[in-house]
N, C-alpha and C positions, 0 to 999 in steps of 0.2 A: 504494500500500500504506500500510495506515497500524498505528500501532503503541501495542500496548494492553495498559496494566498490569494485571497478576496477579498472585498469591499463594498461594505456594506455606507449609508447614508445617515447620519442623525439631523436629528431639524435643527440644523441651522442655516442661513444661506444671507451671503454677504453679496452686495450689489457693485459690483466691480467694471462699470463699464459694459466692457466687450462682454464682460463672463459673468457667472454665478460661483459659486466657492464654496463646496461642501465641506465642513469639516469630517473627517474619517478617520477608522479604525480597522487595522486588521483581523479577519475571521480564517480560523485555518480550517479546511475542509479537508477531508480525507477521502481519496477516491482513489479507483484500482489503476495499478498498474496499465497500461493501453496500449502496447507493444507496437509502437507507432514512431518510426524510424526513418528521418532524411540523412542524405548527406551532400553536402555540396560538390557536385564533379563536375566541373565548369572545366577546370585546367584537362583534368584528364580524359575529357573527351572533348576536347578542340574548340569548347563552344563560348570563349572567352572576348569578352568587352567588357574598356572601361571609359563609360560614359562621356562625354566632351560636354562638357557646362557651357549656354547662352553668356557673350559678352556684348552690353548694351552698352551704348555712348558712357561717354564721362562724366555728362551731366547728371548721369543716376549713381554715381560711386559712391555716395554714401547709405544709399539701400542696394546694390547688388546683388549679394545675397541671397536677398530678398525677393530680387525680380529672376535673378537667375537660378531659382527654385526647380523648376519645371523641365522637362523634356526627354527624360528618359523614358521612354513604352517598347512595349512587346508584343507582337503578335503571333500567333500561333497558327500555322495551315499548312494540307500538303500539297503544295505551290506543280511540284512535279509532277503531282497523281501516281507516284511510286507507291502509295500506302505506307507512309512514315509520315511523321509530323514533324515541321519546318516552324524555323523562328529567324522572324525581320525583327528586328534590335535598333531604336534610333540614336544617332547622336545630336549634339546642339550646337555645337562650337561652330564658328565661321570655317570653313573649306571641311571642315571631317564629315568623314565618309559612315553612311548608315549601313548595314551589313545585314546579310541574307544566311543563317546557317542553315545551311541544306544536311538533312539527314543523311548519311551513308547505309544507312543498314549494321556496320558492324561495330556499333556502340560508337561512333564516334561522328565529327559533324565537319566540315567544313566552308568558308566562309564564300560564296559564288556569289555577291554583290554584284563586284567590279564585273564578273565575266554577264549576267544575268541583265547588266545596266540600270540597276537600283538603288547603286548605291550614292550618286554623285548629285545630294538634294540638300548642299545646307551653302552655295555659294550665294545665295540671297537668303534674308532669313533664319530663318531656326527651326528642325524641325520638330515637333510634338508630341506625333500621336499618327500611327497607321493602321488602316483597316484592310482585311482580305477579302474580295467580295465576286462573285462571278455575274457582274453585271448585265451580261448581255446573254446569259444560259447558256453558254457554248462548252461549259463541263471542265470549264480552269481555273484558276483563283486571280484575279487581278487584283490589284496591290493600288493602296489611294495614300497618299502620304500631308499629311495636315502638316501647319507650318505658321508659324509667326512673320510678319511683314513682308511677307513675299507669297506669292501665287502658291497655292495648294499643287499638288502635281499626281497625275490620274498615271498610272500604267499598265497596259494592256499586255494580258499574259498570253504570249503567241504560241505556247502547246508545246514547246522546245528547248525550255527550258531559261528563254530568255521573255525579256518584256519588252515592249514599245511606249514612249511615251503620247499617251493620246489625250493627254489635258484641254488643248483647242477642242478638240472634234468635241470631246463631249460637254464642256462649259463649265467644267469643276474646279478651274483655277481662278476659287476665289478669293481674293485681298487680306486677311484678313489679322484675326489674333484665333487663331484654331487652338484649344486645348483637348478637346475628343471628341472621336466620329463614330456613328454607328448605321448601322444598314438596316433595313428592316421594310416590307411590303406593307404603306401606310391602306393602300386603297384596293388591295387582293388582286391585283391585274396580273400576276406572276414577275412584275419585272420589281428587281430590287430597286428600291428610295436609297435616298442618302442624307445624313444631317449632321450638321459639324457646330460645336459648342465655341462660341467665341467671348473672350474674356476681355480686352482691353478693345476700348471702342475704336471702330475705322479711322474716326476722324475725332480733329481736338481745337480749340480755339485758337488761334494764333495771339497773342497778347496784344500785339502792335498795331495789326490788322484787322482782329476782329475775324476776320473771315476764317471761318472751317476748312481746313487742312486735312492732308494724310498724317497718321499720327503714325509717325515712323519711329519706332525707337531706337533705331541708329543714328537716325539723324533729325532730331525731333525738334518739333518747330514751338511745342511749350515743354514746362515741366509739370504741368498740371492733368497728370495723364492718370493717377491711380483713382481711388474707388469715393464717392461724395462723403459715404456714412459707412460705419461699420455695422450697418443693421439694414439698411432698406435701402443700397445702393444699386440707383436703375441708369449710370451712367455708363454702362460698359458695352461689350459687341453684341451684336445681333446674332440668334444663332437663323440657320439655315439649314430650309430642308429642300431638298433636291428631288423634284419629282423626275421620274426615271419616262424619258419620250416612247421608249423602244427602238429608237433610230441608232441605237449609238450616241446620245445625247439628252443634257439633263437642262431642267427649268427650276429656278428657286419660285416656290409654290407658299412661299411661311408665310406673309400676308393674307394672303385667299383662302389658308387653312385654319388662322389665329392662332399666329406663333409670332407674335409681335414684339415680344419683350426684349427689353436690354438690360439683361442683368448682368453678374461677374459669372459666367457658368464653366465650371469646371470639367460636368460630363452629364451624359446624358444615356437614360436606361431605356429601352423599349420591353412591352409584353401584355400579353391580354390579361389586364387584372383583374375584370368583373366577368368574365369568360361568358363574353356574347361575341365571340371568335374573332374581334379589330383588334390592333394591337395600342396599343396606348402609351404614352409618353411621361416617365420621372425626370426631371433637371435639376440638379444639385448646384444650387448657387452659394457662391462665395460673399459673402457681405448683404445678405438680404436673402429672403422666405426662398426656398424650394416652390417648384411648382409639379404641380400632378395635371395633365391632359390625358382628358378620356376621350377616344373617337368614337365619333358619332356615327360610324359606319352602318350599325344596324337599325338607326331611325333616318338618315337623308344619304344620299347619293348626290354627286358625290361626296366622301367622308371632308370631314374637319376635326379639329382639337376645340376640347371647351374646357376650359378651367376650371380644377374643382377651388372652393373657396369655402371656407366654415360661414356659421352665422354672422360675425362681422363683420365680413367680406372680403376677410385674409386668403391669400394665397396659401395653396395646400395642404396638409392633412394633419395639422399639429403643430407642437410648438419643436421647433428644427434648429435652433439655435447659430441660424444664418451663415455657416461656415461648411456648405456641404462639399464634399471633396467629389464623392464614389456614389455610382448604384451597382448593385446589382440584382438582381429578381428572380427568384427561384421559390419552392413551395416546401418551405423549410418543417413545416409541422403536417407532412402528409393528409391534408383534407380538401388538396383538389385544387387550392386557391394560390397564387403566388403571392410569393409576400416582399418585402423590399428593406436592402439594407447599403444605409446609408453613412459612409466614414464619416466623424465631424475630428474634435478638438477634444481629448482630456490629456492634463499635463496635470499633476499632481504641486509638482516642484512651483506650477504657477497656481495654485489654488486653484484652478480649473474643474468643473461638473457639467461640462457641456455630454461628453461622450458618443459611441457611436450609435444608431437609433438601427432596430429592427422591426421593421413594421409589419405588423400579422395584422394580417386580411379577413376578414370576415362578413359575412354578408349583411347589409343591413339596406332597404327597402328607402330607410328613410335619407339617407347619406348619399351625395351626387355619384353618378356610377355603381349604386346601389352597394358600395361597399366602404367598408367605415375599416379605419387601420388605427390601431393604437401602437404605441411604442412600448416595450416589453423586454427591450436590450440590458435594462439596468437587474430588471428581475431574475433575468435568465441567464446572465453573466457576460453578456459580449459588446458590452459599453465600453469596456476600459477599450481602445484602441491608441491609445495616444496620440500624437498630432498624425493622423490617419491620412491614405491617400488608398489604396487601388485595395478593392475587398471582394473576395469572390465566395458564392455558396459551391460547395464540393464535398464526396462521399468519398474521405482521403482514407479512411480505416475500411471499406467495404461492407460495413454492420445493415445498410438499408438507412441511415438516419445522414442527414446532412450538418457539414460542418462550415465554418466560414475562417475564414484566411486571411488574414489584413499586413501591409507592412504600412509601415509609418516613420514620422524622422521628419523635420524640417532642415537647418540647416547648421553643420559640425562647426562650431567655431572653437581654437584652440583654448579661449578664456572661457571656461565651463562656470567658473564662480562669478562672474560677471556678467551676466545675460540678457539680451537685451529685453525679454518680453517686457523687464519693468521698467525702463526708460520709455517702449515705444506704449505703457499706460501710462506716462505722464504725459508723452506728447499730444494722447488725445485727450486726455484730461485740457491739457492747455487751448487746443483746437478747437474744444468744442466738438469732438466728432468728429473734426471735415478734415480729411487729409487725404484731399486731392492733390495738393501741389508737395511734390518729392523732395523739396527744399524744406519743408518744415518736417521732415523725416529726421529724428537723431542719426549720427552713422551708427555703421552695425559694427564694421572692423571686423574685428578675429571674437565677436559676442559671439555665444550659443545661443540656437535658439531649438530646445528639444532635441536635437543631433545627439547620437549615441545611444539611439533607441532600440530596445530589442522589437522583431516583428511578432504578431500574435496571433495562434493556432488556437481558435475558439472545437472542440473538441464534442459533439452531442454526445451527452451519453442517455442507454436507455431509463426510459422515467414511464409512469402511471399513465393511460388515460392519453391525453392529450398535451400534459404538462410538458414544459422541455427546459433544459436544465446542459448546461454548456462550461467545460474545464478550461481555462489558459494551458495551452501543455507544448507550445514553439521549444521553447529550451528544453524541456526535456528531451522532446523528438530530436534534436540535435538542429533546431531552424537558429542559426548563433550568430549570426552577422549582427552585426550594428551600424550598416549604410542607412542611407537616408534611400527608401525603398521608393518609387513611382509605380510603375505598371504590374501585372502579373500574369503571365500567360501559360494556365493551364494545359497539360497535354501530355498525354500517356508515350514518351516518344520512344520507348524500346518494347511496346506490344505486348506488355505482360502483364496486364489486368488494374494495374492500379497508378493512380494519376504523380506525372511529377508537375515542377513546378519551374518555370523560370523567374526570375525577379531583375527588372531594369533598375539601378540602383542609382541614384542621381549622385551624379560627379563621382561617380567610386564603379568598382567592376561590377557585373553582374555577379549572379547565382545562379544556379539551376540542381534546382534540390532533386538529386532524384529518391522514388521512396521506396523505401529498402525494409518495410512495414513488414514484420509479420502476419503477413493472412492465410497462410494455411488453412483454416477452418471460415476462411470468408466467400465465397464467391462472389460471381461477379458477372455483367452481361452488358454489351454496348449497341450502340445502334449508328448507323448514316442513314439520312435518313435522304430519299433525292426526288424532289418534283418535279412533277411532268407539265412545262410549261405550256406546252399543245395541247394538253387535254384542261379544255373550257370545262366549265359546269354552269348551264342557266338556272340561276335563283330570281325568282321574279321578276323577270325583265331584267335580272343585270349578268355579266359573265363574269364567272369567277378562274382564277388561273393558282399555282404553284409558283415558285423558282423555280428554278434545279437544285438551288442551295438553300431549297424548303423553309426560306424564313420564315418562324411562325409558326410552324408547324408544332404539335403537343402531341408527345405519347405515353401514353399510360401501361404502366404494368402492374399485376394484379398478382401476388405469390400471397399463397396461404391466406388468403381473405385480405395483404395490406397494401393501401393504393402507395406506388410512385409517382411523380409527373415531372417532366422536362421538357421546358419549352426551345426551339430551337433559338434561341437568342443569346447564345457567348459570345457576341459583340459588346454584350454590358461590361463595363468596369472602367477606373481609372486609366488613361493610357495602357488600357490590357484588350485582349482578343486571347479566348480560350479556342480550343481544338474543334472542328462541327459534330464530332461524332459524341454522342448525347450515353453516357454513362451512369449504372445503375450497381449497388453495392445491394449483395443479396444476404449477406451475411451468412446464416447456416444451410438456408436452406437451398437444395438441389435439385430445384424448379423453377420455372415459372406457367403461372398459372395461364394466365391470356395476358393480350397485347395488343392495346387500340390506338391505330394510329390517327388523328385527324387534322387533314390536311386545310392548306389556306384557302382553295377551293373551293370547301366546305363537305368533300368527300369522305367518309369515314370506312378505316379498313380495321377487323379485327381478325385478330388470327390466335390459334388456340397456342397456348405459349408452349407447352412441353413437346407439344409435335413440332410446330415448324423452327424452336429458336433452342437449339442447345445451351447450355452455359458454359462461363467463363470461354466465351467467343467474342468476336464483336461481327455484326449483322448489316447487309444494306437491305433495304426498305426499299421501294421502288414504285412508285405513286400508278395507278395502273386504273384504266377507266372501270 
């Protein structure tokens, strides 16, 4: 047995500004052993990068730091169609190069960028955040590469193992401040959308002139570029959703669908939450409310977004504590319903109780989208996340129960006893709030700020009923780094039943944990699942389509009476892209019962599960009239 601290809350709470401030006490729990084992083999098997950190004009030097936070992601897909899973790796730095580790098959990866032509995307700009997406169905992963002050850049995967760049043809180089992109079929026509999260707005005042400029951060024409408030700041980018033509070319559609806002948005989560089969939109904003968009696809045609709002007439589903990093959305408590979990801010060291929220879905009639989420992360143990960034749901032990993953880290400075959080609370203390202009920023220098963080392996273990109940257990498992983590990109990459883990590490090397778990007694069963964008289906006068890369798609597995569900949406997460093949932990048992696939279409296929799908395999699916 081993024995594992936690944190509980007493009433009191001190009004600090940005934050609230629990006072706390340690409570030791004792739970079993969980023979749940990473190890980092980055070096020894070839798959090594060490991040190139954003350097922005002079005139931001005394927040650096600060603004050069960002841009380490990972994405995860198998680019070659070999059946191995692939990992694109960003970097940020001026001229360095982003890199493509291509699987070999024999435990080992190497780096085909340069030969592939994807790797040469940071001589304007910074890049972000990349998505793999097979936009045009043709059965290969194209590759979208997001990017700070310079053009976005689209590449077209020509089946050969190399790519083309087709940014013009299809209209996806857009201007901007991209922090994450995710793909998803807003309107079921089978062709993938596109939407990309922007954080610092296009344009900015000019002081002298007045007139609205490009807000270039290299060469910037104010320094009044950061966020109004640290609560309800609506001065930042536009995000953008990319309706997909079918031509080979995309239309920004976020006006006409009511995606109007201008928040700080860090990322953006797609998935059918109230399961009337549209998919719907979570935005994690930074400095101001989260927003929740429910489409309205099964009352008008065509769909749009409509904001959910409480009775006040606040943006989304609770009190969210303005600093959203992460989504990702999975059905964490087995009853059918996805649920959403969102990284924020707990720091201890700064009297911080924001923490990170897990939102359980429930159904409720009277609640917009007919579904009411409470937050449940502090109860059930996976609040603590520290200054959080990229969090993903995963069945990393095989048990059937879902666990969640988070790294975190702001920024390492070598004065650990001098930190800057409590200078940069006086300066909004002094501000009033508003610290827009980057000059009334204290400098940061060699301050820490949460740097030297461990990351955290929120652990389910079995519980009563419906209750659920989650261990911190990273260190133990041996997850031991202490970078400052960005992206995550899950993926089984040597085909032996259980998930590892890459981790983009901002300005420090990567990881790539792979999991070395005792499961023995675990099984396990996977799924691809691929839609057939030919075959229409007429629902009331309208046609329904698939992908090929079946976004959207939901399959259900039924072992010994207990539902799974997994939505095809591993585009969720902070600068992260998981693997597409949709994985199931069965724990003892050595069946499955049945297995209902339903598609975007609105076609549903079941198939008796112990006949057609062995275990501890992984399965293509194949969408079929």
């Amino acid at each position: 047995m081993k024995k594992v601290k936690s944190y509980l809350p007493i009433a009191m709470m001190l009004s600090i500004l940005l934050i609230g401030s629990w006072m706390v006490k340690p409570v030791d729990l004792v739970v079993p052993d969980l023979n749940i084992r990473f190890n980092d083999v980055s070096a020894d098997v070839a798959c090594v990068n060490v991040h190139s950190k954003v350097q922005l004009a002079s005139e931001f030097d005394n927040i650096m730091p600060w603004l050069s936070s960002v841009g380490a992601a990972a994405a995860a897909a198998d680019f070659d169609n070999d059946g191995l899973q692939d990992f694109y790796v960003t970097n940020s730095g001026r001229d360095s190069f982003n890199r493509l580790f291509r699987n070999r098959g024999d435990g080992r990866f190497e780096d085909v960028a340069a030969i592939a032509g994807v790797h040469d995307c940071n001589r304007q700009g910074a890049s972000m955040d990349a998505l793999f997406v097979d936009y045009d169905n043709d059965g290969d992963q194209d590759l979208y590469v997001v990017k700070w002050a310079a053009p976005n850049i689209f590449f077209e995967n020509n089946g050969d193992g190399s790519f083309s760049d087709a940014t013009e043809q299809t209209g996806l180089g857009y201007w901007g401040y991209a922090n994450g992109v995710v793909a998803f079929d807003y309107n079921r026509d089978g062709l993938p959308d596109i939407m990309i999260a922007n954080y610092f707005a296009e344009k900015v005042r000019d002081a002298s002139t007045g007139q609205m400029l490009r807000n270039d951060l290299w060469n910037p024409v104010s320094t009044e570029v950061m966020h109004s408030t640290f609560t309800h700041a609506d001065n930042g980018g536009r995000n953008i959703l990319y309706h997909n033509n079918g031509d080979g070319s995309f239309r920004d559609v976020s006006l006409d669908v009511g995606l109007g806002h201008t928040g700080w948005s860090l990322d953006i989560g797609s998935g059918d939450l109230n399961n009337d089969g549209w998919p719907d939109l979570y935005i994690a904003n930074d400095f101001g409310a989260d927003e929740l968009y429910f489409n309205t696809g099964a009352t008008e045609f065509p769909p749009r977004f409509k904001m959910a709002v409480d009775g006040d007439g606040h943006p989304g589903i609770g009190n969210d504590w303005w600093k959203g990093m992460n989504v990702d959305i999975a059905d964490v408590n087995a009853d059918g319903r996805l649920d959403i979990y969102v990284t924020n801010i707990l720091a201890r060291r700064y009297k911080t109780d924001e923490g990170n929220m897990l939102w359980l879905n429930s159904p409720d009639a009277a609640m917009p989208g007919n579904s009411k989420f409470n937050n449940i992360s502090e109860d059930v143990g996976t609040y603590d996340g520290g200054w959080g960034w990229a969090g993903k749901f995963c069945d990393f032990n095989n048990d059937g129960l879902m666990d969640i993953f988070t790294v975190n880290g702001f920024a390492t400075g070598t004065d650990r006893d001098n930190t800057y959080w409590f200078a940069l609370q006086e300066m909004v203390t002094q501000t009033k709030n508003n610290a827009s202009d980057t000059r009334v920023w204290p400098p940061m220098g060699d301050r820490d700020l949460s740097g030297h963080e461990p990351n955290r392996l929120f652990i389910q273990l079995p519980g009563t009923g419906k209750d659920l109940n989650f261990v911190e257990y990273a260190l133990s498992s041996g997850i031991t780094d202490l970078y400052n983590g960005r992206g995550i990109a899950l993926a089984d990459y040597d085909n032996d039943g259980d998930i590892d883990m890459y981790l983009a590490n901002q300005d420090a090397p990567n990881c790539l944990y792979k999991n070395e778990s005792d499961l023995q007694h675990s099984n396990w069963i996977g799924f691809e699942l691929r839609g057939n964008p030919d075959a229409a289906l007429q629902i009331n006068g309208q046609s329904f389509r698939s992908s090929r890369d079946a976004l959207g798609a939901r399959i259900e597995i039924f072992t010994a009476g207990v539902l799974q569900v997994r939505e095809q949406n591993t585009v969720n997460g902070f600068a992260s892209q998981s693997e597409r093949r949709l994985h199931f932990g069965l724990g003892a048992r050595s069946a499955i019962d049945s297995v209902v696939v339903k598609w975007p279409s609105g076609r549903v296929a079941s198939f008796a599960g112990a006949d057609a799908f062995a275990i501890n395999k992984y399965h293509t699916i194949e969408e079929s009239l």
